[in-house]
KOLLOMAR-46140 format. One record per residue (C-alpha): residue in three letters; z, y, x. Coordinates in pm, whole numbers, plus 50000, padded with zeros to 5 digits. Each point is the difference from the previous one (the first is absolute). Layout:
residues N
   r    pz    py    px
 ala     Z     Y     X
...
end
This chain:
residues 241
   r    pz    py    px
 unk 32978 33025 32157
 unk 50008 50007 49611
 unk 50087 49688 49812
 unk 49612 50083 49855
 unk 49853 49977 50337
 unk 50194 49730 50169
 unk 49869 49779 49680
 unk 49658 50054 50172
 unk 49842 50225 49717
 unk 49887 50364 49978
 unk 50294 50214 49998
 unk 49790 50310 49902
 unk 49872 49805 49683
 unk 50326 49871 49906
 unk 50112 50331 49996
 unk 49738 50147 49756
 unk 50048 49693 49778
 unk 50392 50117 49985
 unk 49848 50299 49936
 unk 49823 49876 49708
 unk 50276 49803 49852
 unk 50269 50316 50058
 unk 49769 50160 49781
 unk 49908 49715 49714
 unk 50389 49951 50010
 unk 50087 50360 49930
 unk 49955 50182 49644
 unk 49906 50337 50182
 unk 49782 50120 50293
 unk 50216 50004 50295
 unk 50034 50252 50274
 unk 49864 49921 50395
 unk 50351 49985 50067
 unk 50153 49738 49746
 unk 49665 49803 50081
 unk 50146 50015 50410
 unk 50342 49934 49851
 unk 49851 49687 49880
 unk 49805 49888 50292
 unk 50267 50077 50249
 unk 49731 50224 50232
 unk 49964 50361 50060
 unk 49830 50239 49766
 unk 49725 50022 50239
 unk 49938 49643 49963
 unk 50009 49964 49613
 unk 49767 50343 49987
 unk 49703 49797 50244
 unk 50020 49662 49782
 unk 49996 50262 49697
 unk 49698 50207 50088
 unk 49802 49616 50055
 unk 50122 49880 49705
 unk 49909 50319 49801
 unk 49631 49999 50167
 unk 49983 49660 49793
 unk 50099 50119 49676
 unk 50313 49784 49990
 unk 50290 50279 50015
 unk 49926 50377 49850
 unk 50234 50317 50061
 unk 50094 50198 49736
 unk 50029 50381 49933
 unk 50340 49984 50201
 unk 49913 49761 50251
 unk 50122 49694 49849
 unk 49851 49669 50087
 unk 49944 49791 49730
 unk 49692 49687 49925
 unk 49614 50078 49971
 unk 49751 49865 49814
 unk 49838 49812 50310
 unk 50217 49752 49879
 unk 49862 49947 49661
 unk 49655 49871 50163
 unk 50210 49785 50236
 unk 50229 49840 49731
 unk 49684 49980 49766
 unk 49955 49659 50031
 unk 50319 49834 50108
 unk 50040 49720 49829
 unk 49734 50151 49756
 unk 49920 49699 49794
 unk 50349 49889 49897
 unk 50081 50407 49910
 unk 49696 49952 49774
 unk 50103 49686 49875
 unk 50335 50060 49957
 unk 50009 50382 49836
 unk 49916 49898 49647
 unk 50233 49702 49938
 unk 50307 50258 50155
 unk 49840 50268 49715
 unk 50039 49761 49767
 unk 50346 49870 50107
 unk 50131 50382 50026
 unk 49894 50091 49665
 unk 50122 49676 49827
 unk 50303 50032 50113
 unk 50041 50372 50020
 unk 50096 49979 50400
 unk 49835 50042 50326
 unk 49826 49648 50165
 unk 49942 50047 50366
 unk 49789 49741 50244
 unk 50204 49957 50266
 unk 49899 49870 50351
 unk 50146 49841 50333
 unk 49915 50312 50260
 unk 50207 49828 50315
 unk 50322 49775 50076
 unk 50209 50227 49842
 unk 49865 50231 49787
 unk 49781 49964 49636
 unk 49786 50302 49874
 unk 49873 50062 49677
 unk 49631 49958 50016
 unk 49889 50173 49610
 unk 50197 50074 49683
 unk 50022 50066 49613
 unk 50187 50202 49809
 unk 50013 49987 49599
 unk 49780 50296 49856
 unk 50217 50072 49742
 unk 50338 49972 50127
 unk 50214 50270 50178
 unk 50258 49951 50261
 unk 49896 49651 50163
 unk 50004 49956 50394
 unk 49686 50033 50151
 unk 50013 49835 50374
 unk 49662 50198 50133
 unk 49772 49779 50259
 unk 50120 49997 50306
 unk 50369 49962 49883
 unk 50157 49753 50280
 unk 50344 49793 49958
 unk 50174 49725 50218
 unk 49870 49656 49893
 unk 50364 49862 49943
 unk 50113 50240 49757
 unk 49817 50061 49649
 unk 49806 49731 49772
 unk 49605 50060 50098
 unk 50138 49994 50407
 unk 50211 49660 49868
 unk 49731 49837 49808
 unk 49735 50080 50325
 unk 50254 49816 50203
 unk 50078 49697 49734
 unk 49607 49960 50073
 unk 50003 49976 50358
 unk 50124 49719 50260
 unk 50344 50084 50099
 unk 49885 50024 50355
 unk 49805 50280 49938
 unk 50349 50200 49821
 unk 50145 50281 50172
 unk 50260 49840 50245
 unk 50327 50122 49873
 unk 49940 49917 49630
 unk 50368 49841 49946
 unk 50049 49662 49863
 unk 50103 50143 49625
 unk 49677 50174 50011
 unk 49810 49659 50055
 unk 50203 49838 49714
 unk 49901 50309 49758
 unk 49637 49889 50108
 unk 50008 49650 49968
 unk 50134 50039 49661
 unk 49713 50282 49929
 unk 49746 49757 50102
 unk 50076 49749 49765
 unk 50068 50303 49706
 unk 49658 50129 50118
 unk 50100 50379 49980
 unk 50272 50215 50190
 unk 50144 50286 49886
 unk 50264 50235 50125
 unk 50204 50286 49922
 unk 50146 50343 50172
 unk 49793 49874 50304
 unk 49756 50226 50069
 unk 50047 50278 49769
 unk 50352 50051 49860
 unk 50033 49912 49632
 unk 49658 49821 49974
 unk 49891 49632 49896
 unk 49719 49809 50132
 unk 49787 49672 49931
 unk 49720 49893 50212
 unk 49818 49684 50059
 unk 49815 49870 50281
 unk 49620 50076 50049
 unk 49795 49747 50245
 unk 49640 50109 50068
 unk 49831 49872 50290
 unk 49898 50248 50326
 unk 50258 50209 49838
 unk 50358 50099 50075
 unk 50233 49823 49783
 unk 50075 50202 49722
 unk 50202 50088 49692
 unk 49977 50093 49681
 unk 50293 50176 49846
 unk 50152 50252 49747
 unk 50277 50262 50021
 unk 50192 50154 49745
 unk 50416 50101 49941
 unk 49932 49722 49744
 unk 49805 49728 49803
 unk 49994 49947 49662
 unk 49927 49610 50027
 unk 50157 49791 50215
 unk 49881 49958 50351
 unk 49874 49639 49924
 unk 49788 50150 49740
 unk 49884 50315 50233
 unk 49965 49749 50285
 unk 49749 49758 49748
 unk 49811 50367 49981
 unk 49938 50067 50369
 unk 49904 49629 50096
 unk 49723 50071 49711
 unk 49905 50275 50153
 unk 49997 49850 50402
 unk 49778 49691 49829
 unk 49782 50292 49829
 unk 49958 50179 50365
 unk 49922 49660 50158
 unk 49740 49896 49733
 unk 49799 50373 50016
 unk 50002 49915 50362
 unk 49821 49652 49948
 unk 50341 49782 50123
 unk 50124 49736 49814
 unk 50306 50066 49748
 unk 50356 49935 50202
 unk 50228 50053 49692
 unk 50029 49773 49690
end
């Protein structure tokens, strides 16, 4: 028995969530038999979850057979978290073009991992990182997964966050941003600060770059503006001074 099954849940639809996330993961379709590769299972196996999931829209095949996302998707994602996307896409428009870098809205997806929820690049800038929705990084390493976890109750932190970790977020708490460097992407700089909105998952508000031109007390002042701007559109009560 499967480490899925003996938890007591569907192995079939763990498997075509794997499925899912293979392919959200990747930057190209993927053949039947990387897609098996990933799920450990025969290619007879990965073809049956494939033909369900493509009678739903969510995975297409390409001219050479390739597997990669459909746009079933779009009308299931449509409205997660749809409100604080709304809320939040102008201020990180705003923040992107002001400072000439891309602003992302970063949320907690599970006890490990943070995923960009929406983003904003600069319109007339070339070269800056663009982290696309969907983009998924550990918690403990990068500023918006830090500043989500500055937010939350240490009980709730992943369990092998190590002690100099805890200091570096003890110390962001009372600075009120994180920021970090080389830790997700080599060579690039992050700032984010924590977002709090009720019957949402605690969230971040950040900006990426190979550099700032201000320092990050100044970009940091920026994105709590911006986090008290989201929070205000969404009728919640200011939580920065």
């Amino acid at each position: 028995m499967t480490g899925e099954a003996a938890r007591g849940g569907s192995q079939t639809l763990a498997r075509g969530i794997r499925i899912l996330e293979a392919l959200a993961s990747s930057h190209r379709n993927l053949t039947i038999e990387e897609l098996a590769r990933s799920l450990d299972v025969h290619r007879s196996i990965a073809y049956r979850l494939l033909r369900t999931l493509e009678d739903h829209g969510l995975v297409v095949r390409d001219d050479a057979g390739k597997v990669g996302l459909g746009v079933g998707l779009t009308a299931l994602a449509s409205n997660v978290s749809r409100d604080l996307q709304t809320a939040a896409l102008p201020h990180l428009d705003t923040v992107a073009n002001e400072l000439g870098v891309s602003c992302l809205l970063v949320v907690y997806l599970n006890s490990q991992e943070a995923m960009t929820l929406t983003s904003a690049a600069p319109h007339r800038h070339s070269g800056v990182v663009v982290y696309d929705p969907g983009f998924r990084h550990p918690l403990t390493r990068g500023a918006p997964g830090k500043a989500i976890l500055s937010a939350m109750p240490r009980s709730a932190w992943p369990a092998e966050v190590p002690e100099s970790l805890w200091e570096e977020l003890e110390a962001s708490r009372v600075a009120g941003f994180t920021s970090s460097t080389d830790e997700v992407i080599p060579s690039l700089h992050s700032i984010a600060v924590p977002l709090s909105v009720p019957g949402q998952p605690q969230a971040a508000v950040a900006v990426v770059h190979m550099s700032f031109a201000e320092p990050d007390e100044l970009v940091a002042a920026r994105l709590r503006r911006a986090a008290d701007g989201i929070r205000a559109d969404l009728g919640l009560g200011r939580r920065f001074s």
